[in-house]
N, CA, C and O of each residue as an XYZ file, in Angstrom:
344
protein
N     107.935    116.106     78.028
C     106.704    116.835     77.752
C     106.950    118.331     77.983
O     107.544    118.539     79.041
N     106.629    119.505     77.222
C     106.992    120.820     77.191
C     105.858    121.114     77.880
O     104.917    120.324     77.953
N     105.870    122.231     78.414
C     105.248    123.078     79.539
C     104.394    124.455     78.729
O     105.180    125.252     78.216
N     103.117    124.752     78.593
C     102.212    125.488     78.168
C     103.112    127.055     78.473
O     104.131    127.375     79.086
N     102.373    127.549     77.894
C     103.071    129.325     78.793
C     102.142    129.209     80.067
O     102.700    129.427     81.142
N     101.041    128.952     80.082
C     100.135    129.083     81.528
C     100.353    128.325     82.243
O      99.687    128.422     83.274
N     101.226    127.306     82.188
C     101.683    126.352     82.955
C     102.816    126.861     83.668
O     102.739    126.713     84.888
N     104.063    127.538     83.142
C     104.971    128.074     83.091
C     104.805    129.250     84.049
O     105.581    129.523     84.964
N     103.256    130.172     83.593
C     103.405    131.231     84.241
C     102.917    130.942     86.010
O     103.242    131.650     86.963
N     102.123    129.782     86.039
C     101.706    129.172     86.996
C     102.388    128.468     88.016
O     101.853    128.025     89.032
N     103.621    128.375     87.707
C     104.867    127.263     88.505
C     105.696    128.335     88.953
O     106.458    128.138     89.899
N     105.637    129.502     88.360
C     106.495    130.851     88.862
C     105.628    131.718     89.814
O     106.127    131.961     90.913
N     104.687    132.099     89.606
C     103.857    132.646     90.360
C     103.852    131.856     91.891
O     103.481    132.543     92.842
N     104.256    130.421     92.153
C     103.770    129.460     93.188
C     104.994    129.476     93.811
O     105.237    129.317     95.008
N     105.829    129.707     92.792
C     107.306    129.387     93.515
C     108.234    130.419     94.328
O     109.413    130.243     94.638
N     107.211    131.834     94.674
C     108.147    132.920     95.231
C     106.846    133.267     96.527
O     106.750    134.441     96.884
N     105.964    132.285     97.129
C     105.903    132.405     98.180
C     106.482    132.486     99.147
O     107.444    131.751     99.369
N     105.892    133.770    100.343
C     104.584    134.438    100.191
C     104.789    135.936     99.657
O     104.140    136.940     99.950
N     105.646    135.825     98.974
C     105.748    137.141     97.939
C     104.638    137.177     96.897
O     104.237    136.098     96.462
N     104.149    138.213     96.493
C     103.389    138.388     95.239
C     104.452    138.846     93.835
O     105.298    139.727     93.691
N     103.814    137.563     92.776
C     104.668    137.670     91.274
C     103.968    138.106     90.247
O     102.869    137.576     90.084
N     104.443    139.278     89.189
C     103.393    139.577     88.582
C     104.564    139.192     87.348
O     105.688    139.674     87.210
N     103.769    137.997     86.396
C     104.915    137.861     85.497
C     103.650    138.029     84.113
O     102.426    137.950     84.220
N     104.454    138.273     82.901
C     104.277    138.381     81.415
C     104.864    137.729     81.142
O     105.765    137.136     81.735
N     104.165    137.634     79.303
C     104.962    137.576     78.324
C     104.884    138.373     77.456
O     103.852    138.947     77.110
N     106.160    138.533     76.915
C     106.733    140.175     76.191
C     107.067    139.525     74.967
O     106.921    138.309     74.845
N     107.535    140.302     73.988
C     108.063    140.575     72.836
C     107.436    139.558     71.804
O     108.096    138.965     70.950
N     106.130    139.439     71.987
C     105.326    139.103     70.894
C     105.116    137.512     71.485
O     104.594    136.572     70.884
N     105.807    137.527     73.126
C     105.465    135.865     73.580
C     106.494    135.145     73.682
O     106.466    134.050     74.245
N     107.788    135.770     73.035
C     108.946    135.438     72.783
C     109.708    135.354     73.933
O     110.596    134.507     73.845
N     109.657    135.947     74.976
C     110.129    136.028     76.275
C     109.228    136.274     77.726
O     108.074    136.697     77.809
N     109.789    136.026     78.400
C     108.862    136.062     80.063
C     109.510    137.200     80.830
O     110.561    137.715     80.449
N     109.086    137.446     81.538
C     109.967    138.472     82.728
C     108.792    138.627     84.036
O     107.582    138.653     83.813
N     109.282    138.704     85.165
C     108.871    138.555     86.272
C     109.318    139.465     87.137
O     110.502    139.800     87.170
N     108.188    140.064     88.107
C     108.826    140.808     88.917
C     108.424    140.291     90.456
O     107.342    139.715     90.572
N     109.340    140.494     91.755
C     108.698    139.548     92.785
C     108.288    141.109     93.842
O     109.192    141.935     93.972
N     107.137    141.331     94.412
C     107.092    142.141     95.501
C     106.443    141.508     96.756
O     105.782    140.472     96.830
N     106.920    142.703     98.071
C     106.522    142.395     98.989
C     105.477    142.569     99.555
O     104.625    143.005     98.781
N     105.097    142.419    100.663
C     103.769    142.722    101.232
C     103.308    144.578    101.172
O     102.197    145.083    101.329
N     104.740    145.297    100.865
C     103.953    146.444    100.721
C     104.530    146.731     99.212
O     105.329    147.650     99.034
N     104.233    146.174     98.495
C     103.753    146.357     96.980
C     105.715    147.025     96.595
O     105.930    147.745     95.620
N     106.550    146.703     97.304
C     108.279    146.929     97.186
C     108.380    146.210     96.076
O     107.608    145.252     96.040
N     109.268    146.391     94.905
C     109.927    145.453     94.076
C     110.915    144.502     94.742
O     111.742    145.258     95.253
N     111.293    143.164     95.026
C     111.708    143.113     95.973
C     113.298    142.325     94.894
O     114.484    142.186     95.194
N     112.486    141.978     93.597
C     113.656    141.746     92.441
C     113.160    141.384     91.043
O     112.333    140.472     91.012
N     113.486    141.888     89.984
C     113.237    141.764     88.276
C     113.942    140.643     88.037
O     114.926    140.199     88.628
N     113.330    140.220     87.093
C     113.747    138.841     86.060
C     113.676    138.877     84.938
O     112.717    138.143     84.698
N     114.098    139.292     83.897
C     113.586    139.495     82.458
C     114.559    139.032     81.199
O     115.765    139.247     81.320
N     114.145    138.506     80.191
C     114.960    138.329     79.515
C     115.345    136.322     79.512
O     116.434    135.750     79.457
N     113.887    135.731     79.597
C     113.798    134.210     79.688
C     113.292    134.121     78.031
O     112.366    134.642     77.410
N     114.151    133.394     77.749
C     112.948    132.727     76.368
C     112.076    131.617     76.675
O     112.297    130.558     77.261
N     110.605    132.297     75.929
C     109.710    131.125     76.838
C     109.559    129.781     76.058
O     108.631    128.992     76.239
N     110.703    129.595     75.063
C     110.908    128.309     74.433
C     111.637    127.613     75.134
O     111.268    126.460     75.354
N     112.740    128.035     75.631
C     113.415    127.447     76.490
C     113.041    127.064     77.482
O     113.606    126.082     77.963
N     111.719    127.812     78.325
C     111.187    127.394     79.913
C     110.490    126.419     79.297
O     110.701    125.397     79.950
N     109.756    126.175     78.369
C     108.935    125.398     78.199
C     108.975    124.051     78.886
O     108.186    123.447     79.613
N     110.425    123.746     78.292
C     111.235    122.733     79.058
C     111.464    122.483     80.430
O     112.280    123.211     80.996
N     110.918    121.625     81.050
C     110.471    121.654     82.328
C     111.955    121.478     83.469
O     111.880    121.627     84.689
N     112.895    121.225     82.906
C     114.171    120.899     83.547
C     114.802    122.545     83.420
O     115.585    122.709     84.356
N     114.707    123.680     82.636
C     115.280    124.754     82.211
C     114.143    125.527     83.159
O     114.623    126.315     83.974
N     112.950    125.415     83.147
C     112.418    126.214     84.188
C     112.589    125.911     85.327
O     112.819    126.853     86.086
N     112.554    124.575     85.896
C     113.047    124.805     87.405
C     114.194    125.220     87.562
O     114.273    125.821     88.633
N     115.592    125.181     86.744
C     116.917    125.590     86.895
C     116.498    127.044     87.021
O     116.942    127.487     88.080
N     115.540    128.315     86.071
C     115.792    129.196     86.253
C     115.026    129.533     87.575
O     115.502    130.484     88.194
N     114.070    129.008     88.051
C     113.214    129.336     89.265
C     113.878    129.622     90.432
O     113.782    130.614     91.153
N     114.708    128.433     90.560
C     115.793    127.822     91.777
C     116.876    128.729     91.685
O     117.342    129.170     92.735
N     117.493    129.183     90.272
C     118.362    130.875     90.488
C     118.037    132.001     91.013
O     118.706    132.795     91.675
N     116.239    132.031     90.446
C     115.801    133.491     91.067
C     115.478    133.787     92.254
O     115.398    134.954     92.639
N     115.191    132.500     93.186
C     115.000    132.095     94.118
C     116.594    132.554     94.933
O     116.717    133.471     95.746
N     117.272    131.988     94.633
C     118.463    131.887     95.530
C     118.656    133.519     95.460
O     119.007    134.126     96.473
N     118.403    134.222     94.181
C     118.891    135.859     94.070
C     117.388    136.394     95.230
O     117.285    137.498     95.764
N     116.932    135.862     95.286
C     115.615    136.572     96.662
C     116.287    136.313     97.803
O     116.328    137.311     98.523
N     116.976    135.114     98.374
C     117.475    134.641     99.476
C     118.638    134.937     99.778
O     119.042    134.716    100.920
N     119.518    135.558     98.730
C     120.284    136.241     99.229
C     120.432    137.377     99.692
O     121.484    137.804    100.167
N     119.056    138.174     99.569
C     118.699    139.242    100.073
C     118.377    139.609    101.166
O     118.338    140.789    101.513
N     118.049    138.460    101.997
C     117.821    138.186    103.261
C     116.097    137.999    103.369
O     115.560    138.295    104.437
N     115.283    137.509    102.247
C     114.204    137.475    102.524
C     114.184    135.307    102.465
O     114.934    134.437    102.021
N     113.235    135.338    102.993
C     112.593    134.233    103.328
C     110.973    133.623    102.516
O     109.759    133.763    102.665
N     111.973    132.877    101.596
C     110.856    132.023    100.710
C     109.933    130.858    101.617
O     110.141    130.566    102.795
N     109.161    130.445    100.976
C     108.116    129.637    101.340
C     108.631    128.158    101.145
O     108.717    127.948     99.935
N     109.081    126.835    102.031
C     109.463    125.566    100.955
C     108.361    125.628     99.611
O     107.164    125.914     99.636
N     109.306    125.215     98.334
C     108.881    124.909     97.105
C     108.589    123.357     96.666
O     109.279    122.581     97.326
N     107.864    122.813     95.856
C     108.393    121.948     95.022
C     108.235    122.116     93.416
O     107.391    123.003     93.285
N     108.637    121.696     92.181
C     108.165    122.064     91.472
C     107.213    121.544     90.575
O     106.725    122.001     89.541
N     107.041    120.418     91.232
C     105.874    119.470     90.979
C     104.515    119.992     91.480
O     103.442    119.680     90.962
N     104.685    120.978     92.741
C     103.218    121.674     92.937
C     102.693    122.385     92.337
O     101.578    122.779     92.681
């Protein structure tokens, strides 16, 4: 079953707690990009350049979530446990 864009934008937004995510869609819908900040409004990392045909796919969006995730945690910040069923 493919994944809505509001579904999509909704599973990303949940998944970079307790950071705030302000994500789009760009190039006519054609792509997503995300940015994650901190409690004082810091960029804390960009994401851009997803095709949102490809996230649609619910196995390709958690793969990319769980990358951007690990690129936050290697930063030394501290995510929230995820699932991606929530």
């Amino acid at each position: 079953m493919l994944l809505t864009s509001e579904e999509i934008l909704d599973k990303i937004r949940k998944a970079f707690a307790p950071y705030h995510v302000v994500a789009e869609l760009q190039d006519y819908h054609r792509q997503l990009g995300f940015r994650v900040y901190d409690a004082d409004n810091e960029t804390i990392d960009t994401f851009e350049g997803n095709l949102v045909q490809d996230l649609k796919n619910p196995a390709n969006l958690k793969r990319m979530i769980l990358k951007a995730r690990a690129a936050i945690e290697r930063q030394q910040r501290v995510l929230k446990p995820w699932s991606f069923e929530g």
